[in-house]
C-alpha positions as CSV (number, residue, x, y, z in Angstrom):
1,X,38.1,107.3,-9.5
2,X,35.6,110.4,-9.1
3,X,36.2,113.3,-11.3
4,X,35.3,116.6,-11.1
5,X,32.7,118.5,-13.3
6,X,33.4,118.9,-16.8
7,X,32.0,122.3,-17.6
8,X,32.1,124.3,-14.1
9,X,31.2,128.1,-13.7
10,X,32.3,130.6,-11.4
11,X,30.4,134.2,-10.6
12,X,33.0,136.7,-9.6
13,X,37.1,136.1,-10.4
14,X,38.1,138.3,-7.1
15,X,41.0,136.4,-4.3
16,X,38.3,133.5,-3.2
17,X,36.4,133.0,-7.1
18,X,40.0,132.9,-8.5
19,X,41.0,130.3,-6.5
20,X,38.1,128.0,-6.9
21,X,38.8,128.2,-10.4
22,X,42.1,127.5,-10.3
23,X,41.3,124.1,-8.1
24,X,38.8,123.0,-10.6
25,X,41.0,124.0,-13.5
26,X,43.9,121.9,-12.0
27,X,41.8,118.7,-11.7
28,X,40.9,118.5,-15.0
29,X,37.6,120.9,-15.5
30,X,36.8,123.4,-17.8
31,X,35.8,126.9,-16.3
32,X,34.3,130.0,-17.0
33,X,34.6,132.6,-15.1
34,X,32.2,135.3,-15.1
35,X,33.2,138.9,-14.2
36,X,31.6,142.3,-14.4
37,X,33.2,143.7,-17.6
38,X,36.4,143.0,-19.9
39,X,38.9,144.6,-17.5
40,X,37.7,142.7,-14.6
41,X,37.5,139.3,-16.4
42,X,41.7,139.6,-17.2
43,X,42.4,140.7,-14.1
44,X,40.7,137.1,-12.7
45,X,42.6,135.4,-15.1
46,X,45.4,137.3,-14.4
47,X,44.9,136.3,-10.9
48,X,44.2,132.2,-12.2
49,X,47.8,132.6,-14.0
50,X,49.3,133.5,-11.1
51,X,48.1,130.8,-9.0
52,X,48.6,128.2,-11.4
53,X,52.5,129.3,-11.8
54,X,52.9,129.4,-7.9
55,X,51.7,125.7,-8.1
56,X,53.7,124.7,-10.7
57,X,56.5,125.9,-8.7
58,X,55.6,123.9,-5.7
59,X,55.2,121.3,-7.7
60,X,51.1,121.0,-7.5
61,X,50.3,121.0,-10.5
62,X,50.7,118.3,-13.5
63,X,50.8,119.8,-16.8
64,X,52.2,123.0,-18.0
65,X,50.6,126.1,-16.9
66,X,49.8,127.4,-20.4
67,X,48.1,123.8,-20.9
68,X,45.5,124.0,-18.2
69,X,44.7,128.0,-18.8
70,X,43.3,126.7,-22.3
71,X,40.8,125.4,-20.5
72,X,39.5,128.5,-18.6
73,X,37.4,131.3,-20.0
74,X,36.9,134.5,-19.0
75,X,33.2,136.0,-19.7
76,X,31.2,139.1,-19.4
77,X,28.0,137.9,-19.0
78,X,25.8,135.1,-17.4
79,X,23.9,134.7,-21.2
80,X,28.0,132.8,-21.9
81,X,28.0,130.3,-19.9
82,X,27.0,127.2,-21.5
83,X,23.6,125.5,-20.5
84,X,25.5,121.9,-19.8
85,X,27.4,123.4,-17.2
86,X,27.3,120.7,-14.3
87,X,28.4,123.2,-11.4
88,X,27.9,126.8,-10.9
89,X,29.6,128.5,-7.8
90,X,28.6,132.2,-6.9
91,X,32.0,133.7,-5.4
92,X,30.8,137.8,-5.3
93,X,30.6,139.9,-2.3
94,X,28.4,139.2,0.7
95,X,25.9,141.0,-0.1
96,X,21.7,139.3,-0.3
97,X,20.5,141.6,-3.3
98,X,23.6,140.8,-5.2
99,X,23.9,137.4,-4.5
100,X,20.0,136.9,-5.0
101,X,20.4,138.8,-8.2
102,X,22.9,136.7,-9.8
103,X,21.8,133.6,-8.9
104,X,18.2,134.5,-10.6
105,X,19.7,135.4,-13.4
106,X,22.2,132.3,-13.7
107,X,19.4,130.0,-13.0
108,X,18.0,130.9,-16.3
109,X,21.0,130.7,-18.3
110,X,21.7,127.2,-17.3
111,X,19.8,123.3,-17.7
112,X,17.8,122.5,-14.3
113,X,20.3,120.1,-14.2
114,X,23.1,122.2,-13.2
115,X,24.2,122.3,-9.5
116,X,23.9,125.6,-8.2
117,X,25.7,126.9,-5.2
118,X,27.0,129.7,-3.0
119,X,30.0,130.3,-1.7
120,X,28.6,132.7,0.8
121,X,30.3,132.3,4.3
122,X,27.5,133.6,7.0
123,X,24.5,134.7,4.4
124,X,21.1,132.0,5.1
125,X,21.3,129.7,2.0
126,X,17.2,129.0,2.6
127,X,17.3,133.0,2.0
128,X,19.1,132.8,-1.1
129,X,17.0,130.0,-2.8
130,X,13.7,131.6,-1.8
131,X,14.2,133.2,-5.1
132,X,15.1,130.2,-7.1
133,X,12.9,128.1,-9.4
134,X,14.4,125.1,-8.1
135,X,15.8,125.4,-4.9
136,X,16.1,121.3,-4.6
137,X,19.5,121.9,-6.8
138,X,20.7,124.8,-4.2
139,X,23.3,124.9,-1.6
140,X,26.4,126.6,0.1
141,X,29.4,125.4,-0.9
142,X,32.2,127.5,1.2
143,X,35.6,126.9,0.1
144,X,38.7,129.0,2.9
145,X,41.5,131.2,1.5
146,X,43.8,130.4,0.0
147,X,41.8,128.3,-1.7
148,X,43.9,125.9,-3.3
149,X,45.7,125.1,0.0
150,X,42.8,124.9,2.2
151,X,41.7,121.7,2.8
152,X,37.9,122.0,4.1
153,X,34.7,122.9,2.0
154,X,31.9,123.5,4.0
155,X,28.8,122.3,2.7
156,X,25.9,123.7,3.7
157,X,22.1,122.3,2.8
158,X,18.7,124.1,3.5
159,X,15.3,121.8,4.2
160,X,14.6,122.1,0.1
161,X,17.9,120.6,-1.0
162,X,18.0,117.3,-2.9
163,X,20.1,115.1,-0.9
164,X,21.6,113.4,-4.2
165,X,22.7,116.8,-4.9
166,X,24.5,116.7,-1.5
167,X,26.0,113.2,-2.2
168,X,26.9,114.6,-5.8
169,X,29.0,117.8,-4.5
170,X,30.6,116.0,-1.5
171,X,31.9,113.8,-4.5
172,X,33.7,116.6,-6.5
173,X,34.8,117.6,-3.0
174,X,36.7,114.5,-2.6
175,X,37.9,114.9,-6.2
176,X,39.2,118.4,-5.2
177,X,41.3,116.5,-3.1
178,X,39.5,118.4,-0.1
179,X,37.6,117.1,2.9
180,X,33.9,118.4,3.3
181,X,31.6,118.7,6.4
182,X,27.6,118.7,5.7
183,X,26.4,121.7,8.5
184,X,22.5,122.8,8.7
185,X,21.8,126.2,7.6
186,X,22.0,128.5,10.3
187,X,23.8,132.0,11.1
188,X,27.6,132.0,10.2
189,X,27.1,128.1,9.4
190,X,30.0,126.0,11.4
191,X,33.2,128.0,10.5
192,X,32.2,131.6,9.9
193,X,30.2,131.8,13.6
194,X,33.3,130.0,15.4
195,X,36.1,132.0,13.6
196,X,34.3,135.1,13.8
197,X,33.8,134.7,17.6
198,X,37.3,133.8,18.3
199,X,38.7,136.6,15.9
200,X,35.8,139.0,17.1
201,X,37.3,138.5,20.7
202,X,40.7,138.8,19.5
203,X,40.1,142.3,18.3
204,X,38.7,143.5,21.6
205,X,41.9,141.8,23.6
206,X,43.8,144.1,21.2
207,X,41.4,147.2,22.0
208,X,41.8,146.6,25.5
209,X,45.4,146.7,25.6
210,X,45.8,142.9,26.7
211,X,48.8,142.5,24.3
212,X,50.0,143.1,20.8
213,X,48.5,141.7,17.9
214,X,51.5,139.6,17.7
215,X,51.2,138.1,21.1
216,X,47.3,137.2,20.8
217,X,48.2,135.3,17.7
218,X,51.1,133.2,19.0
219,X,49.1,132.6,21.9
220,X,46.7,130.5,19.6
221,X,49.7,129.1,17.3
222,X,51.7,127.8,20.0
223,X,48.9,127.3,23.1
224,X,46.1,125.5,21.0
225,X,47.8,124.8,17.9
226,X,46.0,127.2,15.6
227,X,47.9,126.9,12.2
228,X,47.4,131.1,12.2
229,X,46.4,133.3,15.1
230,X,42.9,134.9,14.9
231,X,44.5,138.4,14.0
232,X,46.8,137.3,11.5
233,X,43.7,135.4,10.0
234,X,41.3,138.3,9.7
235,X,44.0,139.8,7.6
236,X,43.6,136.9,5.1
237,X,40.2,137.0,5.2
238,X,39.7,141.0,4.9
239,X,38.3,142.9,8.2
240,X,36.0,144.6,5.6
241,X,34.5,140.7,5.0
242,X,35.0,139.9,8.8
243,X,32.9,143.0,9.5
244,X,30.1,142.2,7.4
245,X,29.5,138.5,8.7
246,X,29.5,139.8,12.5
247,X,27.5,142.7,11.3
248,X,25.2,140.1,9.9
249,X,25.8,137.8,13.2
250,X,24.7,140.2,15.4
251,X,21.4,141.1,13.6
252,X,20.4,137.3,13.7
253,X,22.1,135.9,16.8
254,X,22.3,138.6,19.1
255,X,25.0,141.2,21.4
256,X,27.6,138.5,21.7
257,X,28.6,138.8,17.5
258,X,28.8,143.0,18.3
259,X,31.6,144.2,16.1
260,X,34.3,146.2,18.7
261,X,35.0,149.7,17.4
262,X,38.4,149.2,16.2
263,X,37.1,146.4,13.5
264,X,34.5,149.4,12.4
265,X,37.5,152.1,12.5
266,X,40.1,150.2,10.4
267,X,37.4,149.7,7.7
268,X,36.8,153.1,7.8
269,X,40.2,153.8,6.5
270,X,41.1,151.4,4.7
271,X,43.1,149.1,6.8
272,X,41.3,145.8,5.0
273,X,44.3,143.6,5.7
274,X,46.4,141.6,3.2
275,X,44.7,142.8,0.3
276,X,44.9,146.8,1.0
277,X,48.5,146.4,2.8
278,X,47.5,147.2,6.0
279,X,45.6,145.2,8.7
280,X,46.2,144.0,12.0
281,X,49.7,143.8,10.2
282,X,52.3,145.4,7.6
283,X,52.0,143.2,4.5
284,X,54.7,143.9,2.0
285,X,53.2,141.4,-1.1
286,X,50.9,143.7,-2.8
């Protein structure tokens, strides 16, 4: 049977880092997790324990919570995380100087064996492994919120990319228990540039006064089987996030990824969906 990494790291402990560590941990890995500064590195694992007791719960997970957190490790700095780490996934904010930053500086912490890979929804993976030494071990690997439930990672390969490192992470994929799709490297990839256009259009049939936010997304639950309406979805995924891959959609595919007014007004104040409190909805789990 294929088994996961042994040693895996994760840059960033936030909702979507969080989570990939908490799949990894539950298969039988050992992760580090790689945060900013001490406070930031318990609340990820604060965020892991939590996870990991909702599975229990729901009966996901074998083994006792406090049996699987012995294998995870919160860090402070790239420099920790051990050279014979077989998989590192960058899970930070979508930003190219950040991104490109980190994954520099992780390069040179780790063996040129180790898998590198982004979890970057929109941002040009060729892009980010420019600045790499070895871009032949690079590529996207884009798990969905909640992360332990979804059932998809996209995987996303540039021209430079080894294809037995593609055959290698479609493998731990399939040990995840998740199903992958191999897309080309382009704009918003296969999932960001499709869910971005439906929820983009979404927002202006709210703007518009078409119907209620409620309406639109039962439309798409019940009509075409959606498992959750467009507008209930950018929520999840944070209009601040949904903003910046149309933002970056529309610089590098044109007018029709234009981000209406009200996405731009709501970020503005706040209203970042689940995770603030306030979205498209009321959300009363914060």
């Amino acid at each position: 049977m294929t088994s996961t990494p042994n040693l895996v790291g994760v840059i960033g402990g936030g909702r979507m880092g969080a989570g990939i560590a908490q799949v990894f941990l539950a298969a039988g890995s050992e992760v580090f997790v790689v945060e900013s500064d001490e406070t930031a590195a318990q609340a990820a694992r604060g965020r892991v324990h939590e996870g990991l007791e909702g599975a229990k719960k729901r009966g996901k997970l074998d083994g006792s919570v406090e049996t699987v957190l012995k294998r995870l490790h919160t860090i402070t700095s790239a420099e920790q995380i051990p050279a014979e780490t077989e998989l590192l996934v960058e899970a930070v904010p979508e930003q190219l100087d950040l991104k490109v930053g980190i994954l520099t500086a992780v390069e040179r912490a780790v063996s040129e064996q180790t898998v590198l890979a982004s979890n970057t929804s929109s941002l040009s993976i060729a892009e980010l492994g420019a600045a790499l030494e070895h871009p032949e071990r690079f590529l996207g690997m884009h798990f969905f919120n909640p992360v332990p439930a979804s059932k998809l990672i996209e995987i996303v390969v540039a021209p430079a990319v080894n294809e037995k490192i593609v055959e290698t992470v479609r493998r731990w994929a399939h040990a995840l228990g998740k199903t992958d799709v191999v897309v080309k490297d382009s704009p918003g990839f296969a999932t960001s540039r499709l869910g971005v256009a439906l929820g983009l259009e979404a927002i202006r049939m709210l703007e518009e006064g078409v119907a209620d936010a409620e309406s639109i997304d039962v439309a798409m639950e019940l009509g075409y089987r959606h498992p959750m309406g467009p507008l209930r979805s950018t929520d999840m995924v944070g209009l601040d996030v949904r903003l910046a891959i149309a933002d970056y959609l529309h610089s590098t595919l044109g007018e029709r990824f234009a981000p209406p007014q009200l996405l731009r007004d709501k970020v503005a104040r706040g209203e970042l969906g689940r995770k603030s409190g306030q979205g498209f909805y009321k959300w009363h789990d914060q």
